[in-house]
N, CA, C and O atoms as a Tripos MOL2 file, in Angstrom:
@<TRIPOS>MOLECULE
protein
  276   275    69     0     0
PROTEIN
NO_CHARGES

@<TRIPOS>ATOM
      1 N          44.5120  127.4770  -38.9550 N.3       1 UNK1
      2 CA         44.7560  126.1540  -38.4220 C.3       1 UNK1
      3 C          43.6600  125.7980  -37.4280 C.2       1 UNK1
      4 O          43.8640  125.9920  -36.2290 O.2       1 UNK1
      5 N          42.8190  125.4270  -37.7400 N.am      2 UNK2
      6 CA         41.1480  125.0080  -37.2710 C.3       2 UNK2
      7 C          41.4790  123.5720  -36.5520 C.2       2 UNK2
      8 O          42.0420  122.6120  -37.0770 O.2       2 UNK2
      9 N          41.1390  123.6450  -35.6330 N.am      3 UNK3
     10 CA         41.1480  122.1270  -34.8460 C.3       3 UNK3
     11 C          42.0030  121.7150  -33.9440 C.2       3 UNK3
     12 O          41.9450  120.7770  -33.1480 O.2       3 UNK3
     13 N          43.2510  122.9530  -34.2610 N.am      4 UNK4
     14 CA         44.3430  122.0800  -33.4590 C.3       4 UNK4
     15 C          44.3940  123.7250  -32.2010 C.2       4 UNK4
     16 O          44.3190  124.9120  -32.5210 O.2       4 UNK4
     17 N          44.5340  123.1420  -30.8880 N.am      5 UNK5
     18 CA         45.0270  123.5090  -29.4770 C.3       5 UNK5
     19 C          46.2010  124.4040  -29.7130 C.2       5 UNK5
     20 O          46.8750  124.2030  -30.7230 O.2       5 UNK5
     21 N          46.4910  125.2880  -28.9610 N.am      6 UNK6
     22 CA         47.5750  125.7110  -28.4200 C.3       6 UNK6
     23 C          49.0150  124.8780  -28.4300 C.2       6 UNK6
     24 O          50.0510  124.9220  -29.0940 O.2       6 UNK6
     25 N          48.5290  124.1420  -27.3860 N.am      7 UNK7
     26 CA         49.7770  122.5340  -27.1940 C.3       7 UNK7
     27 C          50.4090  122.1410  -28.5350 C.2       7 UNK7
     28 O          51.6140  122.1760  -28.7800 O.2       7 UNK7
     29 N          49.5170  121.7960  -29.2960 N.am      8 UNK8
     30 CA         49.6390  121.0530  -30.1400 C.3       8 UNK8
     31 C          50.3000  121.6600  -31.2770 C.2       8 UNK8
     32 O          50.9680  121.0440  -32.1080 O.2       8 UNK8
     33 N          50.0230  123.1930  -31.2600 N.am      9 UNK9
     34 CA         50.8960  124.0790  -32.2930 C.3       9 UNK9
     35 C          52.1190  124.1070  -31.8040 C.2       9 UNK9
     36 O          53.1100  123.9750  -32.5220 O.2       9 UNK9
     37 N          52.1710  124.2880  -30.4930 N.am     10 UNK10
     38 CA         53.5590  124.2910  -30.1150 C.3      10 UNK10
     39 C          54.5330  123.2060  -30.2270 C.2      10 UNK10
     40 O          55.7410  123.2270  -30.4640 O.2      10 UNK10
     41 N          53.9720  122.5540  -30.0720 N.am     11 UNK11
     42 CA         54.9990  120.6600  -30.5950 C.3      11 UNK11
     43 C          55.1760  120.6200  -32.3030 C.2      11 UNK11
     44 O          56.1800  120.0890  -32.7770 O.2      11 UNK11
     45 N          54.1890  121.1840  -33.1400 N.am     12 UNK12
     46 CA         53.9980  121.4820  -34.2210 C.3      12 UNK12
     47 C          54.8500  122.3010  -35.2430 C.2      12 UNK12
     48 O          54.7510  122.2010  -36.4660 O.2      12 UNK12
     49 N          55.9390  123.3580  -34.3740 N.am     13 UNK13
     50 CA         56.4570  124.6800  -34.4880 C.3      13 UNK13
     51 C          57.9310  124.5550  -34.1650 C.2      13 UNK13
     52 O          58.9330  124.8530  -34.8160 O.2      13 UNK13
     53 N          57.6760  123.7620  -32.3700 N.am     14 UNK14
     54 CA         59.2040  122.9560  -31.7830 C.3      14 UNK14
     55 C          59.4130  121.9040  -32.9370 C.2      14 UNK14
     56 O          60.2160  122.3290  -33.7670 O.2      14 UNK14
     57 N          59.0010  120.8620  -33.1770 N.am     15 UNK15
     58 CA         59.6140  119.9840  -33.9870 C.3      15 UNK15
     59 C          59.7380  120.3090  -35.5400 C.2      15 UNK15
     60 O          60.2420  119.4300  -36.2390 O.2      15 UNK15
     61 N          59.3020  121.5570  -36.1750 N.am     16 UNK16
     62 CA         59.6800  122.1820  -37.9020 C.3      16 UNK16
     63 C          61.3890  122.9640  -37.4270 C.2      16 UNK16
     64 O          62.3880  123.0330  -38.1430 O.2      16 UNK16
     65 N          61.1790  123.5590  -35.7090 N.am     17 UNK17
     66 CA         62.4570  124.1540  -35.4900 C.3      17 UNK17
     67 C          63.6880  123.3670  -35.3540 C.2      17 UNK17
     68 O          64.8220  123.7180  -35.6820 O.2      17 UNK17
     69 N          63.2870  122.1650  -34.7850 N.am     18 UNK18
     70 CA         64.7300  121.1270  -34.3410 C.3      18 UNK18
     71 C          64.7580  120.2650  -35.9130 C.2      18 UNK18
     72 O          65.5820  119.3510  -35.9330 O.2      18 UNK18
     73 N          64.1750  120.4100  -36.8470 N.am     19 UNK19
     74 CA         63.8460  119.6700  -37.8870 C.3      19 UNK19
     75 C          65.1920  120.8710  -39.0250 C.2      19 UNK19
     76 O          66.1440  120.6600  -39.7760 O.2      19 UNK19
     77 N          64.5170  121.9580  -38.5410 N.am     20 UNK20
     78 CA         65.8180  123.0890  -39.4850 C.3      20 UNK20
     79 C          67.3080  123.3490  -38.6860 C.2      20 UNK20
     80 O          68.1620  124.1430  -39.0810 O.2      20 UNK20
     81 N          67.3880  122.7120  -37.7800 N.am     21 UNK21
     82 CA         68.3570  122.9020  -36.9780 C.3      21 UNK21
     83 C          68.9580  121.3860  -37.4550 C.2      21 UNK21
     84 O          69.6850  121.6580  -38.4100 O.2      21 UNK21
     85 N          68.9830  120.4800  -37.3230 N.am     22 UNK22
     86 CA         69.3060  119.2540  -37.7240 C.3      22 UNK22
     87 C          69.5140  119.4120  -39.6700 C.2      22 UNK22
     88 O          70.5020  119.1350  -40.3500 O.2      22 UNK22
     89 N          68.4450  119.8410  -40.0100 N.am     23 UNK23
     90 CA         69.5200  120.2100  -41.8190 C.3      23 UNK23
     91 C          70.3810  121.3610  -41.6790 C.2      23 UNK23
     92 O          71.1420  121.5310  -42.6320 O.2      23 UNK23
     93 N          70.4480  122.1120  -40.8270 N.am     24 UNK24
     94 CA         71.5750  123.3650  -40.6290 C.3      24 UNK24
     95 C          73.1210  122.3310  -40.5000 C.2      24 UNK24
     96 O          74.2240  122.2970  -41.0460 O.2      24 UNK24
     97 N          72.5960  121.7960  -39.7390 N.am     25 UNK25
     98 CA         74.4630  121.2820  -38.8330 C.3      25 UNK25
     99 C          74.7220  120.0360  -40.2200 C.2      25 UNK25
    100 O          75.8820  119.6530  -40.3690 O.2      25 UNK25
    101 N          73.7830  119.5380  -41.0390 N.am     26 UNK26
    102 CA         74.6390  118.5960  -41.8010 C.3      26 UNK26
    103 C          75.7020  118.9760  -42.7560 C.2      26 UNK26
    104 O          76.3290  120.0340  -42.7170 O.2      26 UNK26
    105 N          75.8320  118.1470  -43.5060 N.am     27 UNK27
    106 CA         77.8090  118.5190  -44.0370 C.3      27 UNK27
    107 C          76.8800  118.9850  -45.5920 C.2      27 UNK27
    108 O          75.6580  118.9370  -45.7310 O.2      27 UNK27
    109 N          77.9250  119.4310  -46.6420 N.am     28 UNK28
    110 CA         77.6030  120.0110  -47.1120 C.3      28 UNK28
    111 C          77.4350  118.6650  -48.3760 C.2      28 UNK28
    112 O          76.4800  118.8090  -49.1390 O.2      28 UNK28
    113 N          78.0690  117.7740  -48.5270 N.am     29 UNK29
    114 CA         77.6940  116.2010  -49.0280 C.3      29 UNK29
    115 C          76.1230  115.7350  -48.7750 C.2      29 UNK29
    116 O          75.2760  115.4030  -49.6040 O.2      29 UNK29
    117 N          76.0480  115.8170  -47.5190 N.am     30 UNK30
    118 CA         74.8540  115.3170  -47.5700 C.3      30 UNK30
    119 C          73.8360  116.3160  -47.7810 C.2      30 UNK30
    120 O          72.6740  115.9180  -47.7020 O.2      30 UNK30
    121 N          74.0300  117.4840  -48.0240 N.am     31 UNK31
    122 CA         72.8340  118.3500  -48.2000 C.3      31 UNK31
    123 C          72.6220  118.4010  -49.7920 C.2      31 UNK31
    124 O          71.5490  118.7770  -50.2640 O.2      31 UNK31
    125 N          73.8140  117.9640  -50.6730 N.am     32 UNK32
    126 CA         73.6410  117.7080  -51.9520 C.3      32 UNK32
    127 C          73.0720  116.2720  -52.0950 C.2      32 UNK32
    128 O          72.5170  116.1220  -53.1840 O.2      32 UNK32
    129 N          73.0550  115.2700  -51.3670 N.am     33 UNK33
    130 CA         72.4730  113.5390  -51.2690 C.3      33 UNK33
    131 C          71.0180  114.0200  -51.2640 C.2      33 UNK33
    132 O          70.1920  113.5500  -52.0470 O.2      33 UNK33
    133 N          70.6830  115.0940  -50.2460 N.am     34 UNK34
    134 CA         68.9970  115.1560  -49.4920 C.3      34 UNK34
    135 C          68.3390  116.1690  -51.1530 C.2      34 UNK34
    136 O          67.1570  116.2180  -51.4920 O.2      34 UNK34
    137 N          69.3620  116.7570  -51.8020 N.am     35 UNK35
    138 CA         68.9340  117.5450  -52.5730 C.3      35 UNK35
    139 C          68.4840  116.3840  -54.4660 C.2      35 UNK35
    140 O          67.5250  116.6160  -55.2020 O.2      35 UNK35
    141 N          69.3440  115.4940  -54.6380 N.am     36 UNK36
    142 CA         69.4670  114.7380  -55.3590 C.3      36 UNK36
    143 C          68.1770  113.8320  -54.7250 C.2      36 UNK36
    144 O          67.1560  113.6160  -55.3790 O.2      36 UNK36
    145 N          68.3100  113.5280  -53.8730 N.am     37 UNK37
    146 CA         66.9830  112.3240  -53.5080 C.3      37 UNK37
    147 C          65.6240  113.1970  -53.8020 C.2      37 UNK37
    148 O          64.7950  112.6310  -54.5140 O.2      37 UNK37
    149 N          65.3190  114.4690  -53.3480 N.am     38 UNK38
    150 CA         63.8770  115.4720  -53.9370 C.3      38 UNK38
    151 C          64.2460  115.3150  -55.1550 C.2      38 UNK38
    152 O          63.2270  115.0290  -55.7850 O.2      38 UNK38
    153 N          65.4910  115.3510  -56.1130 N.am     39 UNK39
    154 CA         65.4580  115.1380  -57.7580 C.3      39 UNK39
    155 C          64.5330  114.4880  -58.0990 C.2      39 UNK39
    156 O          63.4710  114.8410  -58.6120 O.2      39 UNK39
    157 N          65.1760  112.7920  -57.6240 N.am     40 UNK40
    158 CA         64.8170  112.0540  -57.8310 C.3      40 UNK40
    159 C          62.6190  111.3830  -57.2860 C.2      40 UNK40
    160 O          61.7460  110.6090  -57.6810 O.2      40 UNK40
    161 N          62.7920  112.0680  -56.5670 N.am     41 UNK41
    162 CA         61.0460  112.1300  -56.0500 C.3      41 UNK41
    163 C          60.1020  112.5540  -57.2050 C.2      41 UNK41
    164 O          59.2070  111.9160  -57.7590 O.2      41 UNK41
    165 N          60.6640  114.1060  -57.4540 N.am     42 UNK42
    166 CA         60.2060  114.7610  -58.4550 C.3      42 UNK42
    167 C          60.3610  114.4730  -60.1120 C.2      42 UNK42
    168 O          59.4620  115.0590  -60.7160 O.2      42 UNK42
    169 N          61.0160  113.9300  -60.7580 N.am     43 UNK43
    170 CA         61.4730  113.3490  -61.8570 C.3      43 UNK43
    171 C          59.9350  112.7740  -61.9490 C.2      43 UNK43
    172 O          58.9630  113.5200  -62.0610 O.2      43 UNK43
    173 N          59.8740  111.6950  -61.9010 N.am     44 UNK44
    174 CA         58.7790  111.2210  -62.0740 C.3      44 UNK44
    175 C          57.2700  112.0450  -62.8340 C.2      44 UNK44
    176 O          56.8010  112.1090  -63.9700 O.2      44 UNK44
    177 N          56.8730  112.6160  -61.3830 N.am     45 UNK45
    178 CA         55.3180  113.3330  -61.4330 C.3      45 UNK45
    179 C          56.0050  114.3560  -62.6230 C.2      45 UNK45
    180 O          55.6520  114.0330  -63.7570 O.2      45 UNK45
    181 N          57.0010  115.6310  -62.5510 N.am     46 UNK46
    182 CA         57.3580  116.3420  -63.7490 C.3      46 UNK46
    183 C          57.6070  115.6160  -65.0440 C.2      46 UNK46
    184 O          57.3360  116.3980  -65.9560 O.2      46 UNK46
    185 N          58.0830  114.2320  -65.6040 N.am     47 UNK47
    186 CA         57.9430  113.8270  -66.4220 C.3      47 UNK47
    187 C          56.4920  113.3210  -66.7700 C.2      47 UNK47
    188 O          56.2880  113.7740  -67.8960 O.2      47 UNK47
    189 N          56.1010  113.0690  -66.6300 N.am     48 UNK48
    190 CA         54.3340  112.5790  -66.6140 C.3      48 UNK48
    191 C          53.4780  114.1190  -66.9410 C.2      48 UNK48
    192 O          52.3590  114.0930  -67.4540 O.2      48 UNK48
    193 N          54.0150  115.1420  -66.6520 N.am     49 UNK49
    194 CA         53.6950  116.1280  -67.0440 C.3      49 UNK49
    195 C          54.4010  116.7570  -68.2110 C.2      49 UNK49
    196 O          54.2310  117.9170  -68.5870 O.2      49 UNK49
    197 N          55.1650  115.9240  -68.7140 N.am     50 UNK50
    198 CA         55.7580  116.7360  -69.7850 C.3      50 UNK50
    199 C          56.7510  117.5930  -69.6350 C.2      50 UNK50
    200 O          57.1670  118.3380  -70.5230 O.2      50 UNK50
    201 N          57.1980  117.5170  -68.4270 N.am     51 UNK51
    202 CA         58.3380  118.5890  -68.0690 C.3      51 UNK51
    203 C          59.4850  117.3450  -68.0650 C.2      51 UNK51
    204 O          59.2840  116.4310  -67.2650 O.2      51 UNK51
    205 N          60.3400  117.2980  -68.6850 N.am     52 UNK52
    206 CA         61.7950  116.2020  -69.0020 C.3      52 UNK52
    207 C          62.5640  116.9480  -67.6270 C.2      52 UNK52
    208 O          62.5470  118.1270  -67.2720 O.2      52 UNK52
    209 N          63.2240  115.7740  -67.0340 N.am     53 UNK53
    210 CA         63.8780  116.4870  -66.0620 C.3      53 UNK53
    211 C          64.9520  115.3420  -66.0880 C.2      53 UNK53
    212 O          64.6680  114.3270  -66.7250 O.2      53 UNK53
    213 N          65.9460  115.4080  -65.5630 N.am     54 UNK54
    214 CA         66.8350  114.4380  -64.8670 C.3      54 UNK54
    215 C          67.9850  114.8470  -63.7760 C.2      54 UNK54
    216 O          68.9970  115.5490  -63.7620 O.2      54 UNK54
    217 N          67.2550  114.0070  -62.8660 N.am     55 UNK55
    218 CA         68.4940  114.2880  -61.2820 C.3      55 UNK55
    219 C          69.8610  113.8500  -61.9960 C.2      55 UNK55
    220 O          70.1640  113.3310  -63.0700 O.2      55 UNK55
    221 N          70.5510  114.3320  -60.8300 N.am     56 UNK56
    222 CA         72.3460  114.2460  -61.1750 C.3      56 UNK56
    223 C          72.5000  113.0450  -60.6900 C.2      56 UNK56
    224 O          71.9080  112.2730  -59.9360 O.2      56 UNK56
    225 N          73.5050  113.0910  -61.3550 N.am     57 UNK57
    226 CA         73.8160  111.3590  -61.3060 C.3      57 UNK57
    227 C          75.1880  111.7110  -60.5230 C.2      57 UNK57
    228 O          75.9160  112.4910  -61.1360 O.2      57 UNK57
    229 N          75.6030  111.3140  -59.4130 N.am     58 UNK58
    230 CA         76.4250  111.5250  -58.7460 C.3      58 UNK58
    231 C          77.1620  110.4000  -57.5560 C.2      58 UNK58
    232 O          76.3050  110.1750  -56.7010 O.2      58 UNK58
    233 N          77.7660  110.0470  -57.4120 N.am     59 UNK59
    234 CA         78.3950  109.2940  -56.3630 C.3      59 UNK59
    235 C          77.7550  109.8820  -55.2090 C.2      59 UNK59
    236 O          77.2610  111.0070  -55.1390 O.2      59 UNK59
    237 N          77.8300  108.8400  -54.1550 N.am     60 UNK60
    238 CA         77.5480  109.4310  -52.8080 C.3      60 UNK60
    239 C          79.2880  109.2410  -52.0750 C.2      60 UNK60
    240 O          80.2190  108.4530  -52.2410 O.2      60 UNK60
    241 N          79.0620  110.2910  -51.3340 N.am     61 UNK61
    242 CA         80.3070  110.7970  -50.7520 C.3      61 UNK61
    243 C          80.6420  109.4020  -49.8080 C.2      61 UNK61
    244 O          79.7960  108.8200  -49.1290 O.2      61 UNK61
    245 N          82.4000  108.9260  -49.9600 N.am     62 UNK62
    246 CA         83.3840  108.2160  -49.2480 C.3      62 UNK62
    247 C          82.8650  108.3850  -47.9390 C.2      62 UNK62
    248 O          82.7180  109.5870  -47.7150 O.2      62 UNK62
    249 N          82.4910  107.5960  -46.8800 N.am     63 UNK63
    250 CA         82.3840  107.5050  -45.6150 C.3      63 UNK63
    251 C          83.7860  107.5510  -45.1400 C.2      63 UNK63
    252 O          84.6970  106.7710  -45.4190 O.2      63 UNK63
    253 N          83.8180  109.0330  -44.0590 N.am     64 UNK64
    254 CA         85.2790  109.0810  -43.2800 C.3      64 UNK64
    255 C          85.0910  109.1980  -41.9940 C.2      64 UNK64
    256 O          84.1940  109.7870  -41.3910 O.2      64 UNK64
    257 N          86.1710  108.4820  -41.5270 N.am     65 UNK65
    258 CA         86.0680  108.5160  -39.9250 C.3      65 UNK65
    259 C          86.6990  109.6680  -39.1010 C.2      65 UNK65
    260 O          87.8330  110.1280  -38.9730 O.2      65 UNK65
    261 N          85.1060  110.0120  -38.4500 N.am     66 UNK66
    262 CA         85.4740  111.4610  -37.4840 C.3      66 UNK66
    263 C          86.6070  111.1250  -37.0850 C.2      66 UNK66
    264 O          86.8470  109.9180  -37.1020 O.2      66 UNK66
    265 N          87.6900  112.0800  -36.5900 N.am     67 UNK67
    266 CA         88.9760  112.1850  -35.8740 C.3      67 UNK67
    267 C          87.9750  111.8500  -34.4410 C.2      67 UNK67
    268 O          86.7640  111.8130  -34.2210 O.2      67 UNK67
    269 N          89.3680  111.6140  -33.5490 N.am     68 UNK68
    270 CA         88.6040  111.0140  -32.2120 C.3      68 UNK68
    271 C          89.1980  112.4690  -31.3980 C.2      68 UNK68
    272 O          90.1960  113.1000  -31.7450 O.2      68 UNK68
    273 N          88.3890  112.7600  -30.3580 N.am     69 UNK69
    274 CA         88.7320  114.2270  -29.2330 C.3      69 UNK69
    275 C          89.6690  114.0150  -28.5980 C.2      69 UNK69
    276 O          90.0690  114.8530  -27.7910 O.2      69 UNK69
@<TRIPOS>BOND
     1     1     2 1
     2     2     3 1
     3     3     4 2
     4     3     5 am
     5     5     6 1
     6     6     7 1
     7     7     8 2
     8     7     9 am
     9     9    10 1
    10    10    11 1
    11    11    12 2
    12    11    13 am
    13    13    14 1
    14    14    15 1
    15    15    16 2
    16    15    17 am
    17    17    18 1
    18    18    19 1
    19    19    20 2
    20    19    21 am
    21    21    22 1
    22    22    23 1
    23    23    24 2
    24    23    25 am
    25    25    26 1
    26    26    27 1
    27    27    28 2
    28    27    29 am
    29    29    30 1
    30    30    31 1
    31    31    32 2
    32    31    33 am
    33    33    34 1
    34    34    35 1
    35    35    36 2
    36    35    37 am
    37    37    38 1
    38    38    39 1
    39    39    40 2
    40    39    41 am
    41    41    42 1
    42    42    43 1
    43    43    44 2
    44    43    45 am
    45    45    46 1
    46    46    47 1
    47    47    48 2
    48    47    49 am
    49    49    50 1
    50    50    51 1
    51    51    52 2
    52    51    53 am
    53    53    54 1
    54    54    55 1
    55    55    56 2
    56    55    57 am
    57    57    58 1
    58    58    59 1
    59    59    60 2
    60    59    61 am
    61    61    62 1
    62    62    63 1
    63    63    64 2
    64    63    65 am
    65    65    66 1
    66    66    67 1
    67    67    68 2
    68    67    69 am
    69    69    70 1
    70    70    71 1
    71    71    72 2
    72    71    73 am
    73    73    74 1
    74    74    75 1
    75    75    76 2
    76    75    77 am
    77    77    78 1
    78    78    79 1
    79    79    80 2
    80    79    81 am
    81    81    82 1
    82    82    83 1
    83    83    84 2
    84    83    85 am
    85    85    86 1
    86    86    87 1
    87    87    88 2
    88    87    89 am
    89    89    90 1
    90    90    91 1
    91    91    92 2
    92    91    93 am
    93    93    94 1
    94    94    95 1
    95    95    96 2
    96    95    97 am
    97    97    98 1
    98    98    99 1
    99    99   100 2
   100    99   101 am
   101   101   102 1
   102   102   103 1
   103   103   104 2
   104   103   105 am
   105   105   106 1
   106   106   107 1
   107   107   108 2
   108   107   109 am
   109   109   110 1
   110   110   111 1
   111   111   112 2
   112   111   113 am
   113   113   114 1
   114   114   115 1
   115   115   116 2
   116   115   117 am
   117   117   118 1
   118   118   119 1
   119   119   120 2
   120   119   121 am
   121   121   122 1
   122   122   123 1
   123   123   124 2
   124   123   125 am
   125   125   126 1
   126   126   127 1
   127   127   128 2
   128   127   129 am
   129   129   130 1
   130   130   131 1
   131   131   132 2
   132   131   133 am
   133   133   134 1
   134   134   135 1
   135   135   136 2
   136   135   137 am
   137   137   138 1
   138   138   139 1
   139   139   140 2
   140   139   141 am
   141   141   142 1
   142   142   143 1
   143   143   144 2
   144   143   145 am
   145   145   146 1
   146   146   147 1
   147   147   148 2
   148   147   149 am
   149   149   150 1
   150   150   151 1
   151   151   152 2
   152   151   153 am
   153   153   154 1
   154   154   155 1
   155   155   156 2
   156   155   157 am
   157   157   158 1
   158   158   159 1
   159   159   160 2
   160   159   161 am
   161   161   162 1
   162   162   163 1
   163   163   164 2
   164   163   165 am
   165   165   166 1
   166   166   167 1
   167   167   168 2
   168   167   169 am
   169   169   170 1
   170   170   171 1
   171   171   172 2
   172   171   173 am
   173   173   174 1
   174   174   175 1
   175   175   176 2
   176   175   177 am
   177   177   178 1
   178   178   179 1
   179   179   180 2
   180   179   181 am
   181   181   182 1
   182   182   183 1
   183   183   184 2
   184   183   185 am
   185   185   186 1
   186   186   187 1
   187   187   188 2
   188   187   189 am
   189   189   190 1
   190   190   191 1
   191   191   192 2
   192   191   193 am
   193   193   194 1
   194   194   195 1
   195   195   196 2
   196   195   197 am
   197   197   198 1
   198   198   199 1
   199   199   200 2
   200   199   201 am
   201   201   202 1
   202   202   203 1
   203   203   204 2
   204   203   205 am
   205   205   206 1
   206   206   207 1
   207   207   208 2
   208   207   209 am
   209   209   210 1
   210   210   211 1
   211   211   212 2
   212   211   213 am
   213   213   214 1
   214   214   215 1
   215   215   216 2
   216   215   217 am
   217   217   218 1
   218   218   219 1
   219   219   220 2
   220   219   221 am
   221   221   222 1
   222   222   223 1
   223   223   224 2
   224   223   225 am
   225   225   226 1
   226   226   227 1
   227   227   228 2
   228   227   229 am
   229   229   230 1
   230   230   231 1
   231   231   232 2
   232   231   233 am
   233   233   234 1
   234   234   235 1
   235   235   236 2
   236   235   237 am
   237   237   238 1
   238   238   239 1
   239   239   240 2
   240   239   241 am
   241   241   242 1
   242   242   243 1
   243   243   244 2
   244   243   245 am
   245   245   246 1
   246   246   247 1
   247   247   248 2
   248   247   249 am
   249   249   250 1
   250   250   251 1
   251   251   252 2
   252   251   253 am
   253   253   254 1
   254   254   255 1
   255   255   256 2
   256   255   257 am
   257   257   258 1
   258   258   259 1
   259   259   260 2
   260   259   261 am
   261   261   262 1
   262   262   263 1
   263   263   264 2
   264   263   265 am
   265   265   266 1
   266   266   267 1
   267   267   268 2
   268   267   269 am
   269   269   270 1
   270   270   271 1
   271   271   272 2
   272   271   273 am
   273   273   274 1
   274   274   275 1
   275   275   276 2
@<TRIPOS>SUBSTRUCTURE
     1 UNK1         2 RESIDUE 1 A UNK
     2 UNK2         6 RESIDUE 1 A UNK
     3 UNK3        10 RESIDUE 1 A UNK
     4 UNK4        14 RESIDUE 1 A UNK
     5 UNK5        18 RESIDUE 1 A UNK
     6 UNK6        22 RESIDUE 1 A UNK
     7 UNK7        26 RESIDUE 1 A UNK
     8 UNK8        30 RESIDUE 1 A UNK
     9 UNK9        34 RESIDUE 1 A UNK
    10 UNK10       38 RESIDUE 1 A UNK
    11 UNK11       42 RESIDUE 1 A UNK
    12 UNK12       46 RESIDUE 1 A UNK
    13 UNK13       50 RESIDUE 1 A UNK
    14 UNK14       54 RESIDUE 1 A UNK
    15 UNK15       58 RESIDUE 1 A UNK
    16 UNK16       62 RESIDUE 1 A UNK
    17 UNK17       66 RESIDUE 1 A UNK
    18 UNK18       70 RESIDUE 1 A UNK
    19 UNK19       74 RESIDUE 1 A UNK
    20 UNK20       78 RESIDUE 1 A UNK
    21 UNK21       82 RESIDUE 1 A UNK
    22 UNK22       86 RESIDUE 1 A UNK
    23 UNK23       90 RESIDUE 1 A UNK
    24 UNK24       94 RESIDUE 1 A UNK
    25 UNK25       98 RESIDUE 1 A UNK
    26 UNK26      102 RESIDUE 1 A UNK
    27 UNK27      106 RESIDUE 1 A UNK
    28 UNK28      110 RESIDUE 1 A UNK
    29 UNK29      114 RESIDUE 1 A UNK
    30 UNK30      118 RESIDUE 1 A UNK
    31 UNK31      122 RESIDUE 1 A UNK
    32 UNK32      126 RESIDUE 1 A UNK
    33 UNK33      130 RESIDUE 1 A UNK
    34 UNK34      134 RESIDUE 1 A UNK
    35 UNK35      138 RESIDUE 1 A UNK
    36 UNK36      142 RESIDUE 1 A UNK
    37 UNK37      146 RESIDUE 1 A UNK
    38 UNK38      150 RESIDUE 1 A UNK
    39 UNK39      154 RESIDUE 1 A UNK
    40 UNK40      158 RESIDUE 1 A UNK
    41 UNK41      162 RESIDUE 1 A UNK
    42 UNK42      166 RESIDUE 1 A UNK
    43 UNK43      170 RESIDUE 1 A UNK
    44 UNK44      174 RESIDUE 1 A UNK
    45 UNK45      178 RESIDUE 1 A UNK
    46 UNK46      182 RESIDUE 1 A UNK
    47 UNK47      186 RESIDUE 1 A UNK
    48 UNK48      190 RESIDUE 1 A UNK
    49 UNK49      194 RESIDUE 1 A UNK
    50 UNK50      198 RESIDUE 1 A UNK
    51 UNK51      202 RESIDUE 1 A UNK
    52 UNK52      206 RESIDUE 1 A UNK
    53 UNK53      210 RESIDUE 1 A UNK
    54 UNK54      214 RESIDUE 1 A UNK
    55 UNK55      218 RESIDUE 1 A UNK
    56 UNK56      222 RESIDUE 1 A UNK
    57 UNK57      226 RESIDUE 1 A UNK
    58 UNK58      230 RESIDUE 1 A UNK
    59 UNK59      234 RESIDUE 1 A UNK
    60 UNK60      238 RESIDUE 1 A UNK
    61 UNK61      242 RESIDUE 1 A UNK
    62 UNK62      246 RESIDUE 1 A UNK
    63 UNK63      250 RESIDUE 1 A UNK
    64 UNK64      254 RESIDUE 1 A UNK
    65 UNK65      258 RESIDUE 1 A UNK
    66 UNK66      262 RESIDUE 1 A UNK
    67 UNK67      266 RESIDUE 1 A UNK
    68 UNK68      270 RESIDUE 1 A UNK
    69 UNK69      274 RESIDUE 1 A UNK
């Protein structure tokens, strides 16, 4: 990693860590939504290559309201 400071790795390293910590705590719905949306990214460029693909076709999960504390 040529060019970049000390500092700058470290903001670089902190924000990939709070970045895996934030997909850790999501629900398990939306980690299948975030997984279906890369489907859908990828579909494309792999079809253009000849690789047939198709994302799931799936509902997105009922919005429910947190219980209150």
């Amino acid at each position: 990693m040529e060019g970049l400071n000390p500092t700058d790795l470290e903001k670089l390293f902190a924000a990939k860590e709070a970045r895996r910590q934030k997909l850790a705590t999501a629900s398990f719905p939306e980690k299948i939504m975030m997984l279906v949306r890369l489907q859908e990214m990828a579909a494309p460029i792999l079809n253009a290559r000849g690789i047939h693909v198709r994302p799931w076709k799936i509902a997105p999960p009922a919005r429910v309201a947190k219980p209150r504390a």
